[in-house]
Residue, then its C-alpha position, 0 to 999 in steps of 0.5 A: x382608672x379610665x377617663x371618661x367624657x360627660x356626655x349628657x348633663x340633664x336634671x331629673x327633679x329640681x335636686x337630682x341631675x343625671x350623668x350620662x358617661x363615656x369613655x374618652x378614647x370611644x373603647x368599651x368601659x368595664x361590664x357590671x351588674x346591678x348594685x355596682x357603684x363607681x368612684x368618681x374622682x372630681x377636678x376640685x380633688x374631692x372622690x364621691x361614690x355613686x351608682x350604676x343605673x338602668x340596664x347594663x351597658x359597656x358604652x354608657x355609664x349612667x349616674x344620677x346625684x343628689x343636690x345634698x343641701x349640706x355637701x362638702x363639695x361633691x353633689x355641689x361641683x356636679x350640679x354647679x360646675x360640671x358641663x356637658x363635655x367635662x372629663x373626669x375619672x372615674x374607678x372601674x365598677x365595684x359591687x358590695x350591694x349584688x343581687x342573690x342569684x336564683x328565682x326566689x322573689x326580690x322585694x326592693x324597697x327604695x327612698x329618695x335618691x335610693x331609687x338609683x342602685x334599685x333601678x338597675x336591680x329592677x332592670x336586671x330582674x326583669x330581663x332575668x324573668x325573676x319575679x320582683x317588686x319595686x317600692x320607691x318612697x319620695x315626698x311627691x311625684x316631682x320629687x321622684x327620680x326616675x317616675x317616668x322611665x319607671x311607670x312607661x317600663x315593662x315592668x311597671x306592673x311591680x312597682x309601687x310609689x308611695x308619696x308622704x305629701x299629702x296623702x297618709x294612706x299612701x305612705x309606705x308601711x313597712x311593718x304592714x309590708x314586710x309581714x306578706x314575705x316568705x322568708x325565701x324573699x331577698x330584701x334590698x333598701x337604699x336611701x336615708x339612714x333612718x328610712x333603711x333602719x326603719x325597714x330593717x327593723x320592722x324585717x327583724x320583728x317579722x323574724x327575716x333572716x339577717x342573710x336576707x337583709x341587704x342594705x347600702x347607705x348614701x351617707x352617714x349620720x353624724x359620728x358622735x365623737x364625745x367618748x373617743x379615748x387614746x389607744x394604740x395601733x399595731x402594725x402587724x407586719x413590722x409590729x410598729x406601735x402608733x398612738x392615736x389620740x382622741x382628736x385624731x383617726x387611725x386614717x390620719x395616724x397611719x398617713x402620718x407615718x407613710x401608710x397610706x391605704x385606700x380611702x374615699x368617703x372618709x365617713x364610714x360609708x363606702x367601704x373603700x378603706x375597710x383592713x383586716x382587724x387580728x386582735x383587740x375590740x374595735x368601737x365601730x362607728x361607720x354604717x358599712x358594716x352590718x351588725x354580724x360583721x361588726x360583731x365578727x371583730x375582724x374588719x375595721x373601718x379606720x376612716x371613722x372607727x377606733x377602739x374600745x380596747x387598748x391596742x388594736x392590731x392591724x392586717x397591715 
């Protein structure tokens, strides 16, 4: 963990404020590349996960967030509360949205606060001399984060905006889009869930590659809990039996019983809390995993996710 002074606050759009972070004692913070995210622990207690933009740099992190009008105390306490000069801590760097290494083409495809993993990705790439392409999706120019910085780079030639307001011609079409790629081309997309699934589908009927297919979501939709039924957990290094009921997580279940494991989103987006699942069928209801994972029946989410079967053993 490292503590870090906020050095610059300054919005970007009437919803999206961006961070500019330091490290107190003035020392080097950790190297990352691009796709990499921080946890970011507030003074209200409560820990969010936001990513990396722009180049990469050990002296300033950068971090831009979204005014989420349905916040649970996050984006609220950055944009309402947060000054200039703060201190905060925050996790060292950690990437589950890496670049594929290699000069095969690299189709970004970004929406809304999205843009923010894809402006590193974008930066990385160019500096790498890999050919790429941008698409950044907003409701209009005042809206899209990062417009600016974006079409006075370098590399400005590759990117595409497409704003939805206004002008249907310029919305983006993925199905239309994505039917031009090889299937050498890596695709990444961030941004709302149903954005991403769209893209994600109209990749699939082209016949993508499912390895070539990347995604990070920012938040999840609401998990439908009307089916939950009880079930057990195991505990495989003491073969312990706790009992889940339908109202309650594995999460909750396992702290009660002092184990506790690492957690932050509490929402199945993040990842942080993700164990080793040995036997029994979970019910996956986070957006972390990918299908493959999820049918590999070998990882579980227990923030949010339970069980189909009966008894489910965990890696712990």
């Amino acid at each position: 963990m490292f503590e870090v002074i906020v050095t610059n606050k300054q919005p970007l759009t009437a919803s999206v404020c961006r961070l500019q972070l330091a490290a107190v004692d003035g020392s080097a913070l950790p190297a990352w590349q691009a796709g990499a995210h921080i946890d970011v622990h507030l003074p209200n207690g409560i820990i969010r996960q936001y990513s990396l933009c722009g180049g990469v740099d050990t002296k300033h992190y950068e971090i831009a967030i979204l005014n989420e009008p349905n916040s649970r105390g996050g984006s609220k306490y950055i944009h309402d509360q947060l000054q200039q000069g703060d201190v905060l801590t925050i996790s060292a760097p950690k990437n589950l949205f890496p670049l594929v290494q290699g000069t095969h083409k690299t189709l970004l495809i970004a929406a809304g606060i999205g843009i923010t993993p894809m402006l590193a990705m974008a930066e990385q790439l160019h500096a790498e001399d890999t050919p790429f392409e941008l698409h950044y999706c907003a409701r209009e120019q005042q809206h899209a984060a990062y417009y600016d910085r974006i079409s006075n780079s370098d590399y400005a030639r590759n990117c595409h905006f497409h704003f939805s307001l206004g002008n249907s011609q310029n919305r983006l079409n993925p199905y239309r889009l994505l039917a031009d790629y090889n299937q050498d081309t890596q695709l990444y997309i961030c941004g709302p869930n149903l954005f991403i699934q769209d893209v994600i589908s109209a990749a699939e009927q082209h016949g993508w590659p499912t390895e070539n297919i990347h995604r990070e979501f920012f938040a999840a939709e609401a998990i439908d809990h009307s089916q939950d039924q009880r079930f057990e957990v195991v505990i495989n290094s003491t073969g312990q039996v706790l009992q889940v009921a339908e109202d309650v997580s594995i999460l909750n279940v396992l702290e009660d019983n002092g184990m506790f494991i690492p957690v932050a989103c509490e929402e199945g987006v993040c990842g942080t809390c993700l164990t080793g699942l040995l036997e029994g069928e979970a019910d996956h209801k986070d957006v972390f995993l990918s299908a493959d994972e999820k049918q590999k029946m070998n990882q579980i989410t227990p923030c949010c996710s339970r069980a189909k079967s009966k008894r489910l053993v965990l890696d712990l």
